[in-house]
N, C-alpha and C positions, 0 to 999 in steps of 0.2 A: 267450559269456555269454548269449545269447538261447537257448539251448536250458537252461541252469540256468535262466534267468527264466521261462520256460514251462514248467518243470516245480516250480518253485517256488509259482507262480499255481495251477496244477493243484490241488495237495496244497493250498493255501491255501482256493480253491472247494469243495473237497468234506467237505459238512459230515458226513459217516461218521468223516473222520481229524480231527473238533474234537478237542481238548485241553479236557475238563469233569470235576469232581467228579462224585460221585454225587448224588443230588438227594434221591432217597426212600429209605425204609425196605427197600425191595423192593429197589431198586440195592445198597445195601450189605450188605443178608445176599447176594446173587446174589454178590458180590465176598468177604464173610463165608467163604461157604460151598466159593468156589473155592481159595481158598486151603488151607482145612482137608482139603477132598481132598486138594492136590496135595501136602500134609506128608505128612510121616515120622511114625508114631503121632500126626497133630494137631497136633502142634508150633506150625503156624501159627497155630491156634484163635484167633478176637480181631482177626485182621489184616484192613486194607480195602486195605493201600496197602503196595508198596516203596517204598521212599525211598533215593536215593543222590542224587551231587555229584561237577562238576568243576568246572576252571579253563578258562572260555574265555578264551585267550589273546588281549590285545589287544597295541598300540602303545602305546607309556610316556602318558597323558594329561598334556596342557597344565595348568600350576597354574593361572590363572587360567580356567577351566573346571572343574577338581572339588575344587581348595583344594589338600590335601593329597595328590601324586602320590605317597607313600612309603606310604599306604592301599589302592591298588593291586598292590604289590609281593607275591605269595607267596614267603615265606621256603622253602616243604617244595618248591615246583617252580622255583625263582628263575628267575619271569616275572612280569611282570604282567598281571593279566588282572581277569574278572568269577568270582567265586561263581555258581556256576549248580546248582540244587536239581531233581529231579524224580520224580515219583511214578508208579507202574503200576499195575495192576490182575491179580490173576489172570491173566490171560488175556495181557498184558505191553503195554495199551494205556493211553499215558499218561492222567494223567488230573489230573495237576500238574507245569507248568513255570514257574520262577522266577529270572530274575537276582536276587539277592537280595543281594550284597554285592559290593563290592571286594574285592579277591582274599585281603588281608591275613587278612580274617576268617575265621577256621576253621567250616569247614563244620555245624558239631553247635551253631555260632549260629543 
């Protein structure tokens, strides 16, 4: 475990691997503009971000800790876990990561 924790630290200190939004105008046509290269006739035109989702899977939670443990439950993986959302950029560095629901809740919430 002390070789995961130190290489966990690592990637956590180095602020090159942050997880950020674009900020400016200039950030987002640079991300605009990479993606409309990498399409197929432009296809991608418009885009700043992919967007996909899984299920990190946990341990069944305690009801007196999150209320309702059957909000946990995905029916399509029958596990429980967390809703986890993330975003890339052109280039396929993230640039959004979000636990965003219990598991129950379909991703396109």
């Amino acid at each position: 475990y002390l070789c995961l924790k130190r290489s966990l630290n690592a990637v956590i200190a180095c602020p090159h691997l942050d997880i950020k939004l674009p900020e400016t105008q200039d950030e987002l046509e640079e991300i605009h503009d990479g993606f409309e290269k990498q399409s197929l006739h432009g296809i991608m035109k418009g885009c700043i971000g992919a967007i996909d989702g899984f299920l990190a899977l946990i341990q069944t939670p305690i009801a007196s800790d999150v209320g309702n443990v059957n909000d946990y439950f995905s029916g399509h993986y029958h596990h429980t876990g967390l809703n986890c959302q993330a975003m890339c950029d052109h280039l396929c560095r993230f640039t959004y990561f979000g636990v965003v629901a219990p598991g129950r809740t379909h991703d396109s919430a």
